[in-house]
N, CA, C and O atoms as a Tripos MOL2 file, in Angstrom:
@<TRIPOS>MOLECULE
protein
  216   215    54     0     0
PROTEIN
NO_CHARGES

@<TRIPOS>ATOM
      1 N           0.8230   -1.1830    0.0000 N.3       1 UNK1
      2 CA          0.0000    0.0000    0.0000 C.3       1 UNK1
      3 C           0.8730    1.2540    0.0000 C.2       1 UNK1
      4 O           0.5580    2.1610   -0.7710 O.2       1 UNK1
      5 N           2.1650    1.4210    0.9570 N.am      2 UNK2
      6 CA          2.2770    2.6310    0.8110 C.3       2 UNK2
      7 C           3.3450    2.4290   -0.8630 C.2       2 UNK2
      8 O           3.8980    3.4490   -1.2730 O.2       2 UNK2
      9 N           3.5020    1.2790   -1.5620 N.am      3 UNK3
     10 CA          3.8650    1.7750   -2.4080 C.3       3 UNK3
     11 C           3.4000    2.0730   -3.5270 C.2       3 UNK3
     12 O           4.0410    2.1590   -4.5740 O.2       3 UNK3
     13 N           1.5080    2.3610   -3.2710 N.am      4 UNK4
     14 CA          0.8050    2.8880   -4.3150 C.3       4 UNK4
     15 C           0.9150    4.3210   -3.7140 C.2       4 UNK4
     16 O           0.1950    5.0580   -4.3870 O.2       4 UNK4
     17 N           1.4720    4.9410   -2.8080 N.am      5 UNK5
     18 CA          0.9220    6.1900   -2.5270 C.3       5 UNK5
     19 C           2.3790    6.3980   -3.1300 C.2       5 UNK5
     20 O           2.2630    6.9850   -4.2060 O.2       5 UNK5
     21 N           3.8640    6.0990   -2.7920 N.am      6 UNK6
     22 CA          5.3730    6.6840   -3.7940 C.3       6 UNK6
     23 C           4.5260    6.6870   -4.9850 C.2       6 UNK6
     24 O           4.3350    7.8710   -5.2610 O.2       6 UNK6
     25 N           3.7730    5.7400   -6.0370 N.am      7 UNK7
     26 CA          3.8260    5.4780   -7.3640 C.3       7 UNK7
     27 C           3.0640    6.7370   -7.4650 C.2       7 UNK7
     28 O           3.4580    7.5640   -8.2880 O.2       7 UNK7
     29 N           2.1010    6.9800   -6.7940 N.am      8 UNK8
     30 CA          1.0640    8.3430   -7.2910 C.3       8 UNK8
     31 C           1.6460   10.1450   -6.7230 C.2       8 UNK8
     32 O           1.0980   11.2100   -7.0040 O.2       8 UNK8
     33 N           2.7520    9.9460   -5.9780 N.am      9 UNK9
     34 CA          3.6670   10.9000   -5.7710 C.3       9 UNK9
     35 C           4.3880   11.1420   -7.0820 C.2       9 UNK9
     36 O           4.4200   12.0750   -7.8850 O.2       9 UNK9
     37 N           4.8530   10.1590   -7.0090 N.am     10 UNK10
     38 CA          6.1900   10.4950   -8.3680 C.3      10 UNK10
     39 C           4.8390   10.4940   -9.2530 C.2      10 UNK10
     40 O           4.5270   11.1150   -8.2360 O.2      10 UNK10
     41 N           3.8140   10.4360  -10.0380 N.am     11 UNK11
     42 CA          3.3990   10.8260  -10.6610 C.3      11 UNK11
     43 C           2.7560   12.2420  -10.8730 C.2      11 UNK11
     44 O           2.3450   12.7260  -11.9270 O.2      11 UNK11
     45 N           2.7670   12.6930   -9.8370 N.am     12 UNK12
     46 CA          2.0990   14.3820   -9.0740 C.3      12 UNK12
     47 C           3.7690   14.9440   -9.5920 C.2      12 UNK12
     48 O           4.0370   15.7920  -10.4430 O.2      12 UNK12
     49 N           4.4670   14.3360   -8.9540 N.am     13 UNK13
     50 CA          5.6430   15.3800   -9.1560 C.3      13 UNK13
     51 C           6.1080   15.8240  -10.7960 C.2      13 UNK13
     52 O           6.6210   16.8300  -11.2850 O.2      13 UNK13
     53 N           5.5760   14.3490  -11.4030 N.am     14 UNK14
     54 CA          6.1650   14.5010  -13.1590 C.3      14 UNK14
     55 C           4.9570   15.4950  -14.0830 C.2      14 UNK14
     56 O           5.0430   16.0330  -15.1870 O.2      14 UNK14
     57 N           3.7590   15.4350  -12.9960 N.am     15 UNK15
     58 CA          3.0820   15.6580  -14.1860 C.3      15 UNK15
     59 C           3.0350   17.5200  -13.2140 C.2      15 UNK15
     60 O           3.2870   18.4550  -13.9740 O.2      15 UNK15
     61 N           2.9140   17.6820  -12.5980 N.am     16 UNK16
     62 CA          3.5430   19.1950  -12.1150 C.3      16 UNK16
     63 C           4.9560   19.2500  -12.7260 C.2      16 UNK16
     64 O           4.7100   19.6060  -13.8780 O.2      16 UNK16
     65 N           6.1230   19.1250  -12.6440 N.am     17 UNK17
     66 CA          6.8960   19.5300  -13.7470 C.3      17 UNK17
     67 C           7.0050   19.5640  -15.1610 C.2      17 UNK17
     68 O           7.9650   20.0700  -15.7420 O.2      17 UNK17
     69 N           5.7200   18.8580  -15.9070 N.am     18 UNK18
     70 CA          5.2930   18.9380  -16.6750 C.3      18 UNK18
     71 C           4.0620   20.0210  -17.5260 C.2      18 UNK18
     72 O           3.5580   20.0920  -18.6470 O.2      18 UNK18
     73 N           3.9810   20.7320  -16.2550 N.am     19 UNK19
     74 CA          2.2050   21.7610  -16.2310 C.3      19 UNK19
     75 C           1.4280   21.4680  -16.4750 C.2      19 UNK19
     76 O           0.8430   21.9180  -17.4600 O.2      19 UNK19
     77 N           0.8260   20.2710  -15.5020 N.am     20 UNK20
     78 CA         -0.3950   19.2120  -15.7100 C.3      20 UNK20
     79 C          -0.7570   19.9400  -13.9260 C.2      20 UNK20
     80 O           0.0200   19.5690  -13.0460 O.2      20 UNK20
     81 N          -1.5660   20.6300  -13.6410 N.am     21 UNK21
     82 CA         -1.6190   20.9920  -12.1710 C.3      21 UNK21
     83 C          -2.9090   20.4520  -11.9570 C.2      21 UNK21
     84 O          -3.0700   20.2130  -10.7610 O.2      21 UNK21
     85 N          -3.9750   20.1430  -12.7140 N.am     22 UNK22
     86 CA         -4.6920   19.0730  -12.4660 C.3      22 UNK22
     87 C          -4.5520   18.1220  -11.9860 C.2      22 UNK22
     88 O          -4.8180   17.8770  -10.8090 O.2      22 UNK22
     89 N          -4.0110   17.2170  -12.9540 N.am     23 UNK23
     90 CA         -3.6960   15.7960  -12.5360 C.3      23 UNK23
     91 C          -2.5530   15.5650  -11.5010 C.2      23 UNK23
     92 O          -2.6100   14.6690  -10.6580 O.2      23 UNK23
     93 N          -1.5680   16.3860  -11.6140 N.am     24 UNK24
     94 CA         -0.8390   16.5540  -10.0690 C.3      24 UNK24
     95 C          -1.7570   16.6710   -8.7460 C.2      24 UNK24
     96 O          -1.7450   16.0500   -7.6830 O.2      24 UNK24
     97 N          -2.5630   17.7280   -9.2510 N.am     25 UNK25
     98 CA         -3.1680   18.0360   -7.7290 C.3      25 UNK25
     99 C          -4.4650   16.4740   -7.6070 C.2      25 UNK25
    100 O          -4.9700   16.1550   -6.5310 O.2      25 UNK25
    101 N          -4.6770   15.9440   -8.5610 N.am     26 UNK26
    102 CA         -5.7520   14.6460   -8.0860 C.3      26 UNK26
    103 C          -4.5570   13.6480   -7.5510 C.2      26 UNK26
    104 O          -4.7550   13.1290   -6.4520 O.2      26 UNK26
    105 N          -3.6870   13.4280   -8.0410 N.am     27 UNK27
    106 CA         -2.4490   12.4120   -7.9740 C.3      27 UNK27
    107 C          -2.2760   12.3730   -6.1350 C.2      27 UNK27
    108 O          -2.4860   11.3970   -5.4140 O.2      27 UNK27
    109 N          -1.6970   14.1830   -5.5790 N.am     28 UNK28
    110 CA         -1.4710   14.2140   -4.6600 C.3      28 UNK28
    111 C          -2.6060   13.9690   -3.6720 C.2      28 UNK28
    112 O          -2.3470   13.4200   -2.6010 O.2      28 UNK28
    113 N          -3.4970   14.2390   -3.8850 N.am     29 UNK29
    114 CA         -4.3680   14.1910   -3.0100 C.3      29 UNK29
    115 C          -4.9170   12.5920   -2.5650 C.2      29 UNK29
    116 O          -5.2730   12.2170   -1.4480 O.2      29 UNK29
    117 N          -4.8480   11.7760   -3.8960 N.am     30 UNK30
    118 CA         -5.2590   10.1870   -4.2110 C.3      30 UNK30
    119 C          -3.5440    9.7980   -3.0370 C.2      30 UNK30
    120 O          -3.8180    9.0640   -2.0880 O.2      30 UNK30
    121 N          -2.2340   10.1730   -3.0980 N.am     31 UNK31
    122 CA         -1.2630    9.8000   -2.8820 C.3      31 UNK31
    123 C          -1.1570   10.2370   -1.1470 C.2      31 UNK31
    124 O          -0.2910    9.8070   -0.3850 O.2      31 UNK31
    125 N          -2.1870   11.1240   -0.8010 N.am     32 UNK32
    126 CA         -2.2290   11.8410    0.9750 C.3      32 UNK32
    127 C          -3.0730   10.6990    1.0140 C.2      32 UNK32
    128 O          -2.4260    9.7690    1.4960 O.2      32 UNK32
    129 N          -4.1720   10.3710    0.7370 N.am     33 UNK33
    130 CA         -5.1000    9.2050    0.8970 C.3      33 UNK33
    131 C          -4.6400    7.7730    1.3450 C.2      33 UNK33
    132 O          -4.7780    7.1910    2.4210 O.2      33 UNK33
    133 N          -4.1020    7.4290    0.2700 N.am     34 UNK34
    134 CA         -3.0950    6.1050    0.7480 C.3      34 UNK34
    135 C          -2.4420    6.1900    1.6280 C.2      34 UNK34
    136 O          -2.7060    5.3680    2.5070 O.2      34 UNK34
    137 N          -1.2640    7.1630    1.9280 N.am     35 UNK35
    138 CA         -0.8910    6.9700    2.7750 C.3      35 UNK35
    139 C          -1.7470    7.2080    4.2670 C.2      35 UNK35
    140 O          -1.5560    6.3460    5.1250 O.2      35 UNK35
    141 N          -2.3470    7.9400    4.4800 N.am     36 UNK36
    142 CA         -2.8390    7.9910    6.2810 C.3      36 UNK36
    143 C          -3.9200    6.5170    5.7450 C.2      36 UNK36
    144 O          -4.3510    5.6990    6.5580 O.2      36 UNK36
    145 N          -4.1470    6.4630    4.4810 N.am     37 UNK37
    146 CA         -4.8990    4.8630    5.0490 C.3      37 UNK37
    147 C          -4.0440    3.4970    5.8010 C.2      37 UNK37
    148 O          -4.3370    2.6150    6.6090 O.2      37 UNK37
    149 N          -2.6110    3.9800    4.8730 N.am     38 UNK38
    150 CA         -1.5370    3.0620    5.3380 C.3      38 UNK38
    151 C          -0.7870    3.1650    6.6520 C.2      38 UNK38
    152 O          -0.4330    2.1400    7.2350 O.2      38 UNK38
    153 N          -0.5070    4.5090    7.1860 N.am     39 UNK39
    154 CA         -0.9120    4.7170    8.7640 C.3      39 UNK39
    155 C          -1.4810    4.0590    9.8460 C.2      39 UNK39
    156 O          -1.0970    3.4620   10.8520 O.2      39 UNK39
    157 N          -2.9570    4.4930    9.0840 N.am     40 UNK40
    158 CA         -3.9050    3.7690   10.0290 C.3      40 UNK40
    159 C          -3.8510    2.4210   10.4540 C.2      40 UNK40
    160 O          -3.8950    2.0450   11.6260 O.2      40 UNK40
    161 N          -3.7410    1.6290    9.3240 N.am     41 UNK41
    162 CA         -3.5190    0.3940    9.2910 C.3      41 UNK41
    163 C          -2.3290   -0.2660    9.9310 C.2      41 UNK41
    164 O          -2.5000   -1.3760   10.4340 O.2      41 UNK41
    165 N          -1.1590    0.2880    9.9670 N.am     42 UNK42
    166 CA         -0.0470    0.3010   10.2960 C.3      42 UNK42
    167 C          -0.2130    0.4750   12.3210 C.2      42 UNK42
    168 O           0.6240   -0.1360   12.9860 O.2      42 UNK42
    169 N          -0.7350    0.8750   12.6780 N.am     43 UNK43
    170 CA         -1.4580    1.6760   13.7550 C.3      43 UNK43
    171 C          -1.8590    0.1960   14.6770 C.2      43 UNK43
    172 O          -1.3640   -0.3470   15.6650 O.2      43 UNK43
    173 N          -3.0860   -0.1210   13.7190 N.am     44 UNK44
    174 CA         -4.3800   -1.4940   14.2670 C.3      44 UNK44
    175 C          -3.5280   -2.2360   14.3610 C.2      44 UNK44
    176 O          -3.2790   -2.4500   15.5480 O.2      44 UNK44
    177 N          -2.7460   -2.9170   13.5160 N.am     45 UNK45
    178 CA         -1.6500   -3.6410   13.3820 C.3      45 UNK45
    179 C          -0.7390   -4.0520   14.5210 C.2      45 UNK45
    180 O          -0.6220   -5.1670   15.0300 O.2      45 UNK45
    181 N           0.0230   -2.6570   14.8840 N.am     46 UNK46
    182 CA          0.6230   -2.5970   15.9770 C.3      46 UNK46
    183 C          -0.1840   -2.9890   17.2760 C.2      46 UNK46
    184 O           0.2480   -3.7540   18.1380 O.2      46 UNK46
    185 N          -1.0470   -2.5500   17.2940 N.am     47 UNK47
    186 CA         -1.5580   -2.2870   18.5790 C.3      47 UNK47
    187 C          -2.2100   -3.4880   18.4520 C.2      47 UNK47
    188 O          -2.5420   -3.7170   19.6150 O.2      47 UNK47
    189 N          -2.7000   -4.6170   17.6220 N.am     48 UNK48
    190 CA         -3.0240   -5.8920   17.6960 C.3      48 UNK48
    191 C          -2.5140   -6.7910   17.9400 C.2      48 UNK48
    192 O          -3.1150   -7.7930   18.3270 O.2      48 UNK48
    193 N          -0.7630   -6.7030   17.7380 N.am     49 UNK49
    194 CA          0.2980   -7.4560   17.9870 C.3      49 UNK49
    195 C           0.5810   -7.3860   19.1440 C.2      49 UNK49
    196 O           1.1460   -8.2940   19.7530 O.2      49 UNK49
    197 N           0.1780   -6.1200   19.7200 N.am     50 UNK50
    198 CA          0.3680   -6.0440   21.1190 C.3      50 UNK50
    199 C          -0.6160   -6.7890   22.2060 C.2      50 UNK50
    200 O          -0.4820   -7.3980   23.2670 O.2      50 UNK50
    201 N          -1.4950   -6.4590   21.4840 N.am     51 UNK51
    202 CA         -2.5800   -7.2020   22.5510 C.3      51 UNK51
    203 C          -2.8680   -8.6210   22.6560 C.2      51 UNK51
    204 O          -3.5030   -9.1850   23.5460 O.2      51 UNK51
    205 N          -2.1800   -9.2480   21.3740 N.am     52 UNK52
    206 CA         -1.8940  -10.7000   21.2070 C.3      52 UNK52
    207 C          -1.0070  -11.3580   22.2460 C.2      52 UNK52
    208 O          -1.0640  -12.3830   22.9250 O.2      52 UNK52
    209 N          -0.0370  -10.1930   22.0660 N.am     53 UNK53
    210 CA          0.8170  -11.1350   23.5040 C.3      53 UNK53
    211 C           0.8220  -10.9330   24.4270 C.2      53 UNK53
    212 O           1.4050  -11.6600   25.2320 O.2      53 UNK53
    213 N           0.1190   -9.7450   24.8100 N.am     54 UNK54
    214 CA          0.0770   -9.7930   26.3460 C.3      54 UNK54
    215 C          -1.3270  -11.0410   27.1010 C.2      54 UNK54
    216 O          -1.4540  -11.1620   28.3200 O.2      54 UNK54
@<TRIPOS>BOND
     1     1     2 1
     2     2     3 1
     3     3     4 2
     4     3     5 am
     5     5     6 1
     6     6     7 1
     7     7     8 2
     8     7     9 am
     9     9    10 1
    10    10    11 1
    11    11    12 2
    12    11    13 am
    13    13    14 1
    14    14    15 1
    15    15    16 2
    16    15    17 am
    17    17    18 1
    18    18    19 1
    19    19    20 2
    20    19    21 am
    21    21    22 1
    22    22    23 1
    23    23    24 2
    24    23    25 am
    25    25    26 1
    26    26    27 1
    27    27    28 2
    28    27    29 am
    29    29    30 1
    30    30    31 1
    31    31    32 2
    32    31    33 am
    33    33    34 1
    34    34    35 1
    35    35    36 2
    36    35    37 am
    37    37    38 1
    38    38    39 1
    39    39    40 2
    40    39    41 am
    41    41    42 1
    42    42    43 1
    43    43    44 2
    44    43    45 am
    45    45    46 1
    46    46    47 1
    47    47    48 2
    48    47    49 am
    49    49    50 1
    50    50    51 1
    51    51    52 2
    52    51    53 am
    53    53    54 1
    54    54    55 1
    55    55    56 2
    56    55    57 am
    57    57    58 1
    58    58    59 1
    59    59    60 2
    60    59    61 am
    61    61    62 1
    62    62    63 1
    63    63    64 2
    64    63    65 am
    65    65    66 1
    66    66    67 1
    67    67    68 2
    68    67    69 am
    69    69    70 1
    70    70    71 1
    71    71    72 2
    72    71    73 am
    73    73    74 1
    74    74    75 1
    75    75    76 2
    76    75    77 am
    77    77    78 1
    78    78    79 1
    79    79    80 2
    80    79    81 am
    81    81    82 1
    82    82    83 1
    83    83    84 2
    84    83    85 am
    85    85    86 1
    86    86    87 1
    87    87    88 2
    88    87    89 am
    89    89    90 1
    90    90    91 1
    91    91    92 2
    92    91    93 am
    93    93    94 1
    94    94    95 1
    95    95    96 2
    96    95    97 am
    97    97    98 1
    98    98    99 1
    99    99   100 2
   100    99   101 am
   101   101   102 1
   102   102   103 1
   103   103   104 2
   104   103   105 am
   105   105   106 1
   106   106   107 1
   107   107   108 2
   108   107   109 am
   109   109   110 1
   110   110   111 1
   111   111   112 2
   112   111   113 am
   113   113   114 1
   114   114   115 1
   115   115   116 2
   116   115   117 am
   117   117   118 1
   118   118   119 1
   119   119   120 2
   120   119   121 am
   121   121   122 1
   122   122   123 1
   123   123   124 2
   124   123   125 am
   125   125   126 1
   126   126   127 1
   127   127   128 2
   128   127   129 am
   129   129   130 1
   130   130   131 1
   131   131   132 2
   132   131   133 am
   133   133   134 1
   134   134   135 1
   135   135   136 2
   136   135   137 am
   137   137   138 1
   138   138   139 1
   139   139   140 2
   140   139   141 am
   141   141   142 1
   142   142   143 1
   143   143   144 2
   144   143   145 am
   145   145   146 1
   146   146   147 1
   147   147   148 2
   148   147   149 am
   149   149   150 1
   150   150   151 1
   151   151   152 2
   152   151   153 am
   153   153   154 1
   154   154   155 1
   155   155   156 2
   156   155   157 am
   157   157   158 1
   158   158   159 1
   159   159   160 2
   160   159   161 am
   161   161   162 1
   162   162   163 1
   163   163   164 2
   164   163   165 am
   165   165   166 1
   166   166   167 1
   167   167   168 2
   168   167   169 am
   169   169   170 1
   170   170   171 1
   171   171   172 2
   172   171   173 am
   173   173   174 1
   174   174   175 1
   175   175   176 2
   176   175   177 am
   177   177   178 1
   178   178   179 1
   179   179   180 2
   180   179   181 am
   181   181   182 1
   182   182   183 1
   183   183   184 2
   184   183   185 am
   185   185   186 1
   186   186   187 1
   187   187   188 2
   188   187   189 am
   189   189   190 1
   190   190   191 1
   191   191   192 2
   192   191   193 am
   193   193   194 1
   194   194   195 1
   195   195   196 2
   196   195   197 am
   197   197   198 1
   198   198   199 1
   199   199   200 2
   200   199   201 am
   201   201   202 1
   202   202   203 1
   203   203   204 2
   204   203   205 am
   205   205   206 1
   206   206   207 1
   207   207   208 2
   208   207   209 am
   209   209   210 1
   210   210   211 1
   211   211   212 2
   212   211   213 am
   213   213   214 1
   214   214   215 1
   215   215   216 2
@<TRIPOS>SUBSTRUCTURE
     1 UNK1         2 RESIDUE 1 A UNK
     2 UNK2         6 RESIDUE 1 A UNK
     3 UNK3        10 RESIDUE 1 A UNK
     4 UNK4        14 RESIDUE 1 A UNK
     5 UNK5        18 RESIDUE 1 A UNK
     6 UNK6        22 RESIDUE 1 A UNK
     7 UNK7        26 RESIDUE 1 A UNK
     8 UNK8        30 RESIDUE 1 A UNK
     9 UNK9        34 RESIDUE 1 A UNK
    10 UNK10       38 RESIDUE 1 A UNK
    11 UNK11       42 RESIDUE 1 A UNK
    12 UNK12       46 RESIDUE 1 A UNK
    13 UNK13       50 RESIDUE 1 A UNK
    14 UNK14       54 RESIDUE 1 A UNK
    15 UNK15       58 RESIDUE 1 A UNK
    16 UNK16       62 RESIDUE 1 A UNK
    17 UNK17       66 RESIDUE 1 A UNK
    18 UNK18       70 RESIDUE 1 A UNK
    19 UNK19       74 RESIDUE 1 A UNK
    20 UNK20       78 RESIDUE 1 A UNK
    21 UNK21       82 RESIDUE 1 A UNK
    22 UNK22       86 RESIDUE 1 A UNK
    23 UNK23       90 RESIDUE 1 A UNK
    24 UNK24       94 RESIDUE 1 A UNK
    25 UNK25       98 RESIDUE 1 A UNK
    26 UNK26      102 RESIDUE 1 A UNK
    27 UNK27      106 RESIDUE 1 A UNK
    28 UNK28      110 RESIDUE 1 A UNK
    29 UNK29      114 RESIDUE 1 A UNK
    30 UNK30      118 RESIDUE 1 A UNK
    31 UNK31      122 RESIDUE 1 A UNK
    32 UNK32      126 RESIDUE 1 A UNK
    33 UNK33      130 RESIDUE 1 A UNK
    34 UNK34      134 RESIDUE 1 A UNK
    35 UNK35      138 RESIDUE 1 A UNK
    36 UNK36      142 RESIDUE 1 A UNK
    37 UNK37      146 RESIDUE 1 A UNK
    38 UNK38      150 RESIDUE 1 A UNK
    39 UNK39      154 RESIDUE 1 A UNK
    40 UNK40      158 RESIDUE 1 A UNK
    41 UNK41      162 RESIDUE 1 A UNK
    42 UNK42      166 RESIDUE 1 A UNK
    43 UNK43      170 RESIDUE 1 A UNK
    44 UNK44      174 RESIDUE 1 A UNK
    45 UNK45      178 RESIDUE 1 A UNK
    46 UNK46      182 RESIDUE 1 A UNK
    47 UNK47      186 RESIDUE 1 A UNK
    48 UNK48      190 RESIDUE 1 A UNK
    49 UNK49      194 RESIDUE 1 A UNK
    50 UNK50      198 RESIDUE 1 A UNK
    51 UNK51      202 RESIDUE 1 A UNK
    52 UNK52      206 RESIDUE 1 A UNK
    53 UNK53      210 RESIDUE 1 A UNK
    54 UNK54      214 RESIDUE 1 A UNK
């Protein structure tokens, strides 16, 4: 997961150095998305592993 949010970064970044500020700005925003989803998840995760062993 978070390496769909790098793939849609580096695509924000090419297509903004390109003067696509559209599709940069959907890219980045799709690429903030993934990641705090991947956060989150990252988060439950932890805190499930934890509660497993205690």
């Amino acid at each position: 997961m978070l390496y769909y949010a790098v793939v849609f970064l580096i695509i924000a970044l090419v297509a903004g150095a390109l003067g696509f500020g559209g599709i940069a700005g959907a890219s980045v925003g799709i690429a903030k998305i993934i990641f705090f989803v991947f956060l989150a998840l990252l988060v439950i995760s932890l805190v499930a592993g934890l509660l497993r062993k205690a």
